[in-house]
N, C-alpha and C positions, 0 to 999 in steps of 0.2 A: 792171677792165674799163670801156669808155667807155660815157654813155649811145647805144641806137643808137633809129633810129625803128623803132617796128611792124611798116613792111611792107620791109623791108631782114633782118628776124628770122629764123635757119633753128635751129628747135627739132630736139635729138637724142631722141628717144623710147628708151626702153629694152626690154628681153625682160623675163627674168627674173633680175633678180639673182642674182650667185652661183650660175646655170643654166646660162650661157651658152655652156658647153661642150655642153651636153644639148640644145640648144637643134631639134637634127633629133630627138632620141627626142619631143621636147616637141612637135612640131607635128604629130606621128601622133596623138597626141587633140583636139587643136585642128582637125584638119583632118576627123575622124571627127564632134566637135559640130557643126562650120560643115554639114556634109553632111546629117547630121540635123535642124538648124533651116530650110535650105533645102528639103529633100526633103519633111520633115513641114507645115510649114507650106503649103505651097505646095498636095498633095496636101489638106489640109481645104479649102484656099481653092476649088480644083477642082470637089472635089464637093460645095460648098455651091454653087456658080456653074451646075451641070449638074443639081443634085436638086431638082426642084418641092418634091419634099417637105421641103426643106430652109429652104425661103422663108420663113421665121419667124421675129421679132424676136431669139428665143437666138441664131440661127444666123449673123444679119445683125449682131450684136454681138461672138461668136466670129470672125467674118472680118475685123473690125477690128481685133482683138488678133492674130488673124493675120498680119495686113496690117504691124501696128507691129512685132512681133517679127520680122519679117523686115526693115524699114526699119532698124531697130536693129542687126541683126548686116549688114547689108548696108554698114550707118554704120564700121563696122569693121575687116570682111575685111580690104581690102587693107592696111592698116597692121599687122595683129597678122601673119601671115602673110606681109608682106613683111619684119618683124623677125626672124622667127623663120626664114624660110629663104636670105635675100638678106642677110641684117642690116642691110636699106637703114632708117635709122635717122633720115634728114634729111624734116624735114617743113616746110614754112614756116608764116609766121605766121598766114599768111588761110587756109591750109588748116588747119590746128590747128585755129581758130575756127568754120571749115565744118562739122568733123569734132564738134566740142564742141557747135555749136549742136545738131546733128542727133541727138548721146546723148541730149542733156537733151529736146529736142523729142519724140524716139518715146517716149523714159521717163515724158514728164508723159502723152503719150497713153495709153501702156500703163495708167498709174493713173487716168485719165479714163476709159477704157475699160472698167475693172474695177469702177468707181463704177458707169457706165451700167448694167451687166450685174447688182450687186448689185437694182440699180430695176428690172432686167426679173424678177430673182426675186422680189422682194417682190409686183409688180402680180401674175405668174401666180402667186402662192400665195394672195395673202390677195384677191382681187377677178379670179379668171378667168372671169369672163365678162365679164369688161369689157376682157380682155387684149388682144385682140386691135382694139379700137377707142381705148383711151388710146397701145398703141403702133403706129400708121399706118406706111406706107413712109416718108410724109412729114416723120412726126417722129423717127421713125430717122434719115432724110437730114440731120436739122437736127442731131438732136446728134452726128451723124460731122462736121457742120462747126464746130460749138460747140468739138469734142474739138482738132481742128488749128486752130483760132482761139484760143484760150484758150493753148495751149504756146508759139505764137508770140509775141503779147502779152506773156507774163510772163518769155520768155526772151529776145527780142531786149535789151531796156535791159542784161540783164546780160552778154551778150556786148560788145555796142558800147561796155559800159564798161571791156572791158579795152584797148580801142584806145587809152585816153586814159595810162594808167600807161606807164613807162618803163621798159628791162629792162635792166641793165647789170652782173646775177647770170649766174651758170653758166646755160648756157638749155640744160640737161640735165633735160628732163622725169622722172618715177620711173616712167611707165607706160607700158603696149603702145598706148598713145588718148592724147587731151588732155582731161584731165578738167580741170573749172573750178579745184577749188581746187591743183591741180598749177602751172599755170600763172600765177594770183594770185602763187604761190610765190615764182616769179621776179622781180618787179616789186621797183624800188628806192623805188617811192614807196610814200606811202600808200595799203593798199588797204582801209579800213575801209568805205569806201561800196560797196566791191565785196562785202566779206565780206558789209553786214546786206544787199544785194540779192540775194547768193546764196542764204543764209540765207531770208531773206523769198519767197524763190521757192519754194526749199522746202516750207515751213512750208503754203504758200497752192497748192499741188498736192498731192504726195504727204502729206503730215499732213491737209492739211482732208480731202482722200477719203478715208483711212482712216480716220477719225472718222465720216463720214457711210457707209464700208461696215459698219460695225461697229456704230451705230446700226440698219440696214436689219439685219441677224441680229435685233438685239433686237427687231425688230417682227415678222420671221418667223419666230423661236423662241417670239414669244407666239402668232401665228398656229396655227402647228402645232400646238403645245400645247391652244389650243380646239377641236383637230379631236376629236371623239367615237373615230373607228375608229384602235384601233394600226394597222392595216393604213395604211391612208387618211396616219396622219403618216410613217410613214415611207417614204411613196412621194413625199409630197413634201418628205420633207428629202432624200431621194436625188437630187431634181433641181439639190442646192444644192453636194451633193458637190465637182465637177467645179470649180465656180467656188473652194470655200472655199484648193483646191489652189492653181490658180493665182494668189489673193491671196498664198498663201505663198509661194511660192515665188519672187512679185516682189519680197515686202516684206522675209521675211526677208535677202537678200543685201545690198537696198537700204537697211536699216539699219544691217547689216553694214560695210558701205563709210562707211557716214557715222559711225560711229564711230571706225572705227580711222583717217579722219582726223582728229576733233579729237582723240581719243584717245589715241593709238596710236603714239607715235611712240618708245617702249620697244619697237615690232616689229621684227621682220628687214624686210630690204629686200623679201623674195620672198612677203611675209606679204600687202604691198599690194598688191602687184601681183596675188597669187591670188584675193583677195577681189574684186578690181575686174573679175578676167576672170569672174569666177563670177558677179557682178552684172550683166557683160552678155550670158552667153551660158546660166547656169540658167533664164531663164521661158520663151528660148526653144525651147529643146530641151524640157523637161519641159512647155510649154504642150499641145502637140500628142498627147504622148505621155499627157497627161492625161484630155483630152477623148478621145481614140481608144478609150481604155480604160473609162471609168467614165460616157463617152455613148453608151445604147442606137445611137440614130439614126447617129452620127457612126460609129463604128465597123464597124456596116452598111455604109455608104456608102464608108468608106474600103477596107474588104474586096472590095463587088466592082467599083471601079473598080482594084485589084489584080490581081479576077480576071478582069476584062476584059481590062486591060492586058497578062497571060499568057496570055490567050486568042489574041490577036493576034500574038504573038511566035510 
């Protein structure tokens, strides 16, 4: 195959390997998540936006992880869902890159999001009376822009460096999306400077924050600890519940994926692809489903704008 330029590229995306007979039973749960991330998410962001009493730095940092896990599966929809019931498969190259910039953009938010949130538990557990003056509207506002300034920064160099490599492999992607090293894949040149900047992005989002959320435990697990009243710690290790979930559930998937790429390449084909959908569509279905359940307040709030909502029906 000749080499061709960039923007002339029409990338085939795939379903599920070896599925693709199945491919209508497969979209009845892909279409049941997609409903779930939109409807759940959407319904917290509501009744944080309508409840006074919701006005509070947890609640103003839950709505940003909101906001990203909806960005996220929003980043998606139409390609997984256009595979699986159109089998429309053709995607070009700047839309690939659109699509790739915007996983990796809401993903580094998501893990900037979950750092900030680890910091608003550590402030109300070990210094609440200061909680409510170390975190102002103000400085809320700053690090919701810190969170989408920082993803952009460290992921534009590594998109714009795939424009520079050449593609003159099969430009048959393995995935439902464009993920970076999918498409690296294809390139007949060297892509070493792409790998360590992928790599380097990584490392410097999703690893630096989980080092620094996983420090903030260790400083809230001694907190706790000096509290005098059983009663007393474990009211406020139950405030930490809710969040320790949602770290799982973003990080295990997202490790997940980053293994059985450099890893993984003894898997089936339908092996990738499953982990990669589950990395983009587990934190946000179980984000919401999380906090609804194990947040006093959130759960209130989301029950009776329910019961309002059938109130008026």
């Amino acid at each position: 195959m000749q080499n061709t330029t960039p923007s002339s590229i029409i990338f085939l995306l795939t379903g599920v390997p070896g599925l693709e007979a199945f491919h209508t039973w497969i979209s009845i749960p892909f279409c049941f998540l997609y409903i779930t991330v939109l409807s759940g998410n959407s319904l917290i962001l509501f009744a944080i936006v309508i409840r006074p009493s919701l006005h509070e730095p947890m609640y103003y940092f839950l709505s940003m992880l909101s906001t990203t896990d909806l960005g996220l599966s929003i980043s998606t929809l139409v390609t997984i869902l256009g595979i699986i019931w159109f089998n429309a498969r053709k995607i070009s190259f700047n839309a690939c890159l659109s699509e790739m910039f915007f996983i990796q953009l809401f993903t580094v938010m998501e893990s900037s999001v979950l750092l900030a949130m680890s910091f608003d538990r550590f402030v109300a557990i070990s210094n609440p009376l200061r909680y409510a003056s170390v975190l102002t509207d103000l400085k809320i506002a700053q690090i919701g822009v810190a969170v989408v300034s920082r993803g952009t920064l460290i992921l534009t160099p590594m998109v714009v460096l795939l424009k520079r490599l050449s593609y003159c492999r099969s430009h048959v992607l393995h995935h439902s999306c464009c993920f970076h090293p999918d498409v690296m894949k294809l390139s007949c040149t060297d892509t070493r400077i792409n790998s360590a900047v992928g790599l380097t992005a990584l490392i410097i989002t999703a690893g630096v924050d989980s080092i620094f959320i996983l420090l903030s435990y260790v400083l809230i697990i001694k907190t706790i600890l000096s509290i005098a009243s059983p009663e007393e710690r474990k009211k406020a290790f139950s405030t930490c519940i809710s969040h320790i979930g949602a770290v799982a559930v973003f990080y295990i998937p997202l490790i997940s994926l980053s293994f059985v790429h450099r890893f993984g390449k003894w898997a089936p084909p339908y092996v990738h692809t499953l982990i990669a959908n589950a990395y983009l569509l587990i934190p946000p279905v179980m984000n919401p489903i999380i906090y609804s359940v194990k947040t006093k307040q959130i759960h209130r709030a989301v029950l009776k704008l329910l019961h309002s909502s059938a109130a008026k029906n």
